[in-house]
N, C-alpha and C positions, 0 to 999 in steps of 0.2 A: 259064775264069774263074769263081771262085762269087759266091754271089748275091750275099755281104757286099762282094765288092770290086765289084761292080756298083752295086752300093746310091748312091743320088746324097746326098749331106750336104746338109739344106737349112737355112742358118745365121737362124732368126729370133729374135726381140728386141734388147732396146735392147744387147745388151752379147752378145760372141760367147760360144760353147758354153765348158764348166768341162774337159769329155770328149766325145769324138766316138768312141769306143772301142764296137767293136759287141758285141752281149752273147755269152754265152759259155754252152757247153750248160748250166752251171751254173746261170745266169740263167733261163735258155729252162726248166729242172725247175721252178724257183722261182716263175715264171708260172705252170707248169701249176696246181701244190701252191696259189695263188694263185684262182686261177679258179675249181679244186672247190670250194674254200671257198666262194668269192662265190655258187656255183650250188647249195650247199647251204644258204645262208643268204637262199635263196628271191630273189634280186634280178634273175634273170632271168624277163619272161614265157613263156609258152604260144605259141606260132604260132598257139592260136586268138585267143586274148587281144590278139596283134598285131593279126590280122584285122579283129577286131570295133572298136580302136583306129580303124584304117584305115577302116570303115565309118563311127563316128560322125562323125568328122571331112571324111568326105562329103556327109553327111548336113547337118550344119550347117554348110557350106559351100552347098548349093544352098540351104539356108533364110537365109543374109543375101545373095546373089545375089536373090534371091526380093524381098526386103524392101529392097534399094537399089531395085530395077526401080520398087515402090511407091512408098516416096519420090520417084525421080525423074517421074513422071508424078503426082503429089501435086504436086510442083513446076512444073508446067507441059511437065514436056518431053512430048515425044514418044515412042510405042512403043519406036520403034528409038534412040531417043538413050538412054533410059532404060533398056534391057534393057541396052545397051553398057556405059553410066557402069558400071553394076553394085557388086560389093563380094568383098572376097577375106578368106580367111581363112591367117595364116600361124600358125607353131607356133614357140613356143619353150623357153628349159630345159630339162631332164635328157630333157623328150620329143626334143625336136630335137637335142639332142648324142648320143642315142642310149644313153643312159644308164639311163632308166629301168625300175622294178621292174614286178612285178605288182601290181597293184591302183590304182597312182601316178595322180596326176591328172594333165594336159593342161593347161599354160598354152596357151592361145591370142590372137591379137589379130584384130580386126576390122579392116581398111581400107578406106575409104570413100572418096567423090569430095566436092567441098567444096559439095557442097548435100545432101549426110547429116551431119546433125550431130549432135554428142553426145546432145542432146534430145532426138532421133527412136533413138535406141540404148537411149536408158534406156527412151521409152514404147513405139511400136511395134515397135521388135523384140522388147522382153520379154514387148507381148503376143503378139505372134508363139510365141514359146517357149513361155509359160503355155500355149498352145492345142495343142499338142505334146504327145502321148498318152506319150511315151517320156522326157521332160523333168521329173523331181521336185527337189523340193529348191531351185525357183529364187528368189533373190533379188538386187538390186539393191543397190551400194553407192556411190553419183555422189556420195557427200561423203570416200572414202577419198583417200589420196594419189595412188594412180593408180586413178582410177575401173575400178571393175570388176562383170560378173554373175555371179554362182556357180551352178551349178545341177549334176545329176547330167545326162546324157543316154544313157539305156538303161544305165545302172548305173555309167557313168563320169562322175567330178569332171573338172570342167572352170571354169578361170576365164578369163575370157572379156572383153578389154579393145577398146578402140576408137582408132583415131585417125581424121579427118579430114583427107585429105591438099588442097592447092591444088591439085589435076587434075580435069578433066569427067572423066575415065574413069577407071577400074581396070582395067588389063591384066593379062593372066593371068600374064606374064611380068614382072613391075614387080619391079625391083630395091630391097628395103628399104636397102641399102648407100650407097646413092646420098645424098650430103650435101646436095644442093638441095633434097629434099624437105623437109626442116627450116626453110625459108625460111617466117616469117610466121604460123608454128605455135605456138600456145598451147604452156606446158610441161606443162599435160595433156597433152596429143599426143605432145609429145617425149620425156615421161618414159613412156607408151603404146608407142613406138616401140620404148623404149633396148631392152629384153629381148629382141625380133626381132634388132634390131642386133646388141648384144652379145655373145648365142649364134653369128652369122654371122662374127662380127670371130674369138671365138675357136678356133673350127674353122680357119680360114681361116689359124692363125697357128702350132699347133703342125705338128714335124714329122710324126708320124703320126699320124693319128686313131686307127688303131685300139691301140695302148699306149696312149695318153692315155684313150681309151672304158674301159678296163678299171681302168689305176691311179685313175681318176675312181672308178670304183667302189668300190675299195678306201677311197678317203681319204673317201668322202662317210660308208659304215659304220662307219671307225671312228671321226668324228667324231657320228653319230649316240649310236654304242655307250659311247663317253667324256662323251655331255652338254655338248660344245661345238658342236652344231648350231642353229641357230635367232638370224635376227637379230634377231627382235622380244623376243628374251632379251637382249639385249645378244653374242652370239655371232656366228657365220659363218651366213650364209646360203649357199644352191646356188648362187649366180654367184661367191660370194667364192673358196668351196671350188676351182668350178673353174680361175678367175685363176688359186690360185693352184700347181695341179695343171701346168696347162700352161705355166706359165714355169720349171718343174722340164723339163715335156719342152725345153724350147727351151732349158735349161741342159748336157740329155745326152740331144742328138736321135736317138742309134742305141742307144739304151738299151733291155731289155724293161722291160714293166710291173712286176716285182719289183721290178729296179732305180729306176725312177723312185718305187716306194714309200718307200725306202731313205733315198733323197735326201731326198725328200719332208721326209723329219724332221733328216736332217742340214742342210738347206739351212736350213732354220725354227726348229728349233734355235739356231744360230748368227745369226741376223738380226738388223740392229741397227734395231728399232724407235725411232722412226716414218716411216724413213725408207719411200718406198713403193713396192711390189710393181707394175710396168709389163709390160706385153705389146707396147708400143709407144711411139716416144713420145708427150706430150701435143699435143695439134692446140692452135694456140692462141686462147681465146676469140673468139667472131664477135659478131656485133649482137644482141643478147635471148637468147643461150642462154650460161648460165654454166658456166664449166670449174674444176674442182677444180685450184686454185694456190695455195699459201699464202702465196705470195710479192704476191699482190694481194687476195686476201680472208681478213681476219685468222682470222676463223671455221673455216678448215681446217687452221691451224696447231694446232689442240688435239685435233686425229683424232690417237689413240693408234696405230692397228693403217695407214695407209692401204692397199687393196688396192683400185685405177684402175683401171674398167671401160676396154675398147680403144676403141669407136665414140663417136664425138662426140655430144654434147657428154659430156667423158670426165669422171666422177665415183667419190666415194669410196662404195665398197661398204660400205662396215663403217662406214659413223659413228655406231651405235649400240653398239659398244666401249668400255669404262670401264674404268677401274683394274683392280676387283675380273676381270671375265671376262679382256680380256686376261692376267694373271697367273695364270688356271688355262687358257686355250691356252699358255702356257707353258711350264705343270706339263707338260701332257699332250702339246708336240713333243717335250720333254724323254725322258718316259717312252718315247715312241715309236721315239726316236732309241736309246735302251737296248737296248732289244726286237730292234728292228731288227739292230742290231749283234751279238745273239745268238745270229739268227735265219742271218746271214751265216755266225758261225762254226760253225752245226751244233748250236746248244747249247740252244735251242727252237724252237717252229714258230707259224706263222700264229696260229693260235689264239689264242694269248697277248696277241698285238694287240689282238685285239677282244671281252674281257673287258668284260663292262657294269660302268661305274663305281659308287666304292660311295659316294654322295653322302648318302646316308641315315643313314650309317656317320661319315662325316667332321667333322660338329661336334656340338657338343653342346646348342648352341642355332640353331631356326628362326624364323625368321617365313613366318607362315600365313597367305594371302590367300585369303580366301572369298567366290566369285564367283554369285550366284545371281538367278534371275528368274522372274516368272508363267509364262511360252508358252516352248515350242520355238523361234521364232522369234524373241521378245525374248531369250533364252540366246545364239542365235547371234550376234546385233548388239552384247549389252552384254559377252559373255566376247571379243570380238573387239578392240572399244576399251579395254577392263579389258588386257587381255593386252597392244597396242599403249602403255599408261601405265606395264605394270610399271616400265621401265627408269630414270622417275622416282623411282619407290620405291628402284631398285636403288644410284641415284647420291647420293641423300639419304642413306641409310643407310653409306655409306663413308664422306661427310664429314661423319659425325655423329662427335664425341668418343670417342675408345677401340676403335670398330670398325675396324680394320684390313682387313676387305674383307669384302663382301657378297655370294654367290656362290649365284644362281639357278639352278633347277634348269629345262634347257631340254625340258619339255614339263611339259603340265595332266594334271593328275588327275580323273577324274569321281566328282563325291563320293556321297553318299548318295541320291542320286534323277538323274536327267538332267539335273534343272534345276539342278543343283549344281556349282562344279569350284574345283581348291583349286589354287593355286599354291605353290611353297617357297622361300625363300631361306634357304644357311646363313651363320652369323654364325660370324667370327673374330674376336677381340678383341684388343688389347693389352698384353703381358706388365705385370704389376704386382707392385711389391715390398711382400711384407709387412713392416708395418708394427711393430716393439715387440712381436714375437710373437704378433701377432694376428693370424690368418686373415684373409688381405685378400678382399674379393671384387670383380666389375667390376660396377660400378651403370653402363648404361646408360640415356639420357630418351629416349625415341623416339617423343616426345609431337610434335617438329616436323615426322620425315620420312613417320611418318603421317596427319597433317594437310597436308602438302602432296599427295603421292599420293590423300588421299581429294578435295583440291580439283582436283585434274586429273580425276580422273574424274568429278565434276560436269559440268565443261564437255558433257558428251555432250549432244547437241540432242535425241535422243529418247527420252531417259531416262524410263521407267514410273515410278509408285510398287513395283513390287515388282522391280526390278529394285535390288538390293545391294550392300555389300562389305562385308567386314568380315575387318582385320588381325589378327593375335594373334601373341601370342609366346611360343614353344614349348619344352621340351625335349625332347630325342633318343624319352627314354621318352614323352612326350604323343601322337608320333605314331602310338603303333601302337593306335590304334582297329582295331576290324575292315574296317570298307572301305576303310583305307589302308597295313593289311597286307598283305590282298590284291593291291592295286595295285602296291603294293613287289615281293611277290612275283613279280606277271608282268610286270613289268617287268626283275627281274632276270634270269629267266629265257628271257624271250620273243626 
């Protein structure tokens, strides 16, 4: 018997497989021609690289083990209750699906017993870290949406969150999966949790990990390499990506990774938006933790794109989706789907996929946000909240008169000093007819969507004096200053 009729079908999501058709040596080339790419486009590390991965996350594992003990004899306990209670560190994202590059940061989260609390994470454990000879870069951020610290440890980025669970102890063995823990937990906590969960729901739901680890690959670089990456752009984030990666596998569970690339764009392609991308069904709302229904809370009925994390409480990934981005995801399943179908008949190769888009190219007017601040420190704080408000800017700017879509470019630029970084958005406008023979032109006022963008970035609580912005409005030819040719440059190239 071979191994494909061996092979067991294992039927997961909400709706059975499209194909259960096992691949075929033509698929199995097409993975390979697949893979070198991936491994020439540097997105695999080093075994040392692993290692060292492996060590710091040792490392800062025995330093909040270290620092519960503290707390807990801070709080009265005992030696031995206090060394027990203790605290765990688990991994999530592209680190835990096993996905990630060289050089990639490390989400991680803290859990703790319910007399460590968030208060004791922000101050003594960070002084804890600051006192850490191998630890730069660190800072604190308990007024983000899921509170988090950042810091380098021995030359890895790591963000670093917390929850507070209702248990005297931490076992080494503590299942995050487990829905009682959620009982009585702040939605700090719970939103702290979802990213452990979430990453555990989705492993746990495709057929294979390892097709799903590799076309995950595939779909995250091309989605990098086309400029629909990044949710605080209004685009896909890495959990959205991977959704929606692995309901492709659970659409054609004995598929190779080419093949599930394939689909990938034909599946998404054809989608009829907003209906929503599920890996499971929805759990239905419990007592204080809300579930994404639009059928009970109006406010999810205007999620354009929905793609429903699996683990409870299940929520919409992408709710910072708008007009303008959805419609160049799109453009670009569209093109994908093209490509794809090319690529099937012999008639190009990979390559072609992952052409860096030419957004610099595509309109003829920008608007240019200029982001700047006194310190290294205040650059990091106010380009983080600046970047977190673009997506106001980006939704004022659609419904402003005659712009027909406003379409950000998802990542910064560092402008002319460190303390500098420029954002872009390009403008499409409104066909108009001229007029009695006269050259018509589009007069747009953009006197309201940039006063409201510069009053959202007011709100910041610890706003300097020399911390900045400043909008402008570009054409194609304004932008090639010298340091943002260059930037073009390697970007297009890199």
């Amino acid at each position: 018997m071979t191994n494909d009729a061996k092979r067991t079908v294992v039927y997961l999501g909400v709706t059975e497989p499209i194909s259960t058709a096992a691949a075929t040596e033509g698929d199995v080339r097409q993975t390979e021609a697949l893979e070198s790419l991936l491994h020439a486009s540097g997105l695999f590390e080093s075994p040392r690289e692993a290692a060292h991965r492996e060590e710091v996350l040792g490392k800062l594992n025995v330093i909040c083990k270290e620092w519960g003990r503290r707390v807990g004899l801070q709080r009265g306990l005992s030696e031995d209750l206090a060394s027990a209670a203790g605290a765990k560190i688990f991994t999530f994202g592209s680190y835990r699906l096993g996905v990630h590059g060289a050089g990639a940061d490390i989400d991680t989260l803290c859990v703790g017993p319910r007399h460590v609390l968030r208060a004791d994470f922000f101050s003594s454990l960070y002084d804890m870290l600051a006192a850490q000879p191998d630890v730069t870069e660190l800072r604190r951020v308990p007024e983000a949406y899921v509170p988090v610290i950042k810091m380098k440890f021995a030359g890895i980025e790591i963000d670093l969150l917390y929850a507070s669970l209702e248990l005297a102890a931490i076992r080494d063995d503590l299942d995050l999966s487990d829905d009682n823990l959620l009982v009585n937990l702040d939605e700090q906590s719970v939103r702290s949790l979802n990213g452990s969960r979430v990453t555990d729901s989705i492993l746990s739901l495709v057929p294979d990990s390892t097709v799903f680890r590799l076309a995950l690959r595939a779909i995250k670089l091309w989605a990098k390499r086309r400029g629909v990456y990044g949710n605080v752009f209004g685009f896909l984030g890495g959990i959205s990506w991977e959704i929606l990666t692995a309901r492709v596998c659970q659409l054609y569970p004995c598929a190779a990774s080419s093949t599930i690339v394939w689909k990938f764009f034909r599946v998404y392609s054809q989608w009829e938006w907003p209906s929503p991308v599920l890996l499971r069904p929805i759990k239905p709302e419990g007592p204080g933790h809300r579930v994404w229904d639009p059928r009970v809370h109006p406010k999810d009925r205007w999620h354009l794109m929905p793609v429903i994390t699996p683990a409870y409480p299940s929520m919409n990934s992408t709710h910072n989706v708008c007009r303008s981005t959805l419609s160049l995801i799109q453009e670009e399943f569209a093109r994908g789907r093209d490509i794809c179908s090319r690529i099937e008949k012999g008639e190009t190769q990979w390559p072609e996929l992952f052409t860096k888009n030419d957004f610099f190219y595509r309109f003829t007017v920008y608007i240019q946000v200029e982001i700047s601040a006194g310190t290294t420190e205040e650059m990091q704080m106010w380009e983080g909240f600046c970047q977190s408000r673009l997506r106001v800017l980006v939704m004022s700017l659609e419904n402003t008169p005659r712009i027909r879509c406003a379409q950000p470019y998802a990542q910064l630029f560092r402008g002319a000093s460190e303390l500098q970084s420029l954002f872009f958005i390009g403008l499409k406008f409104e066909p108009i007819q001229p007029q009695s023979g006269v050259n018509a032109r589009v007069q747009v006022n953009l006197t309201r969507p940039v006063a409201e963008f510069e009053e959202a970035v007011q709100m910041f609580s610890q706003r300097t004096p020399k911390m900045a912005v400043a909008v402008s409005y570009l054409r194609r030819s304004a932008l090639l200053s010298p340091h943002l040719r260059n930037a073009q440059q390697a970007n297009k190239t890199g």
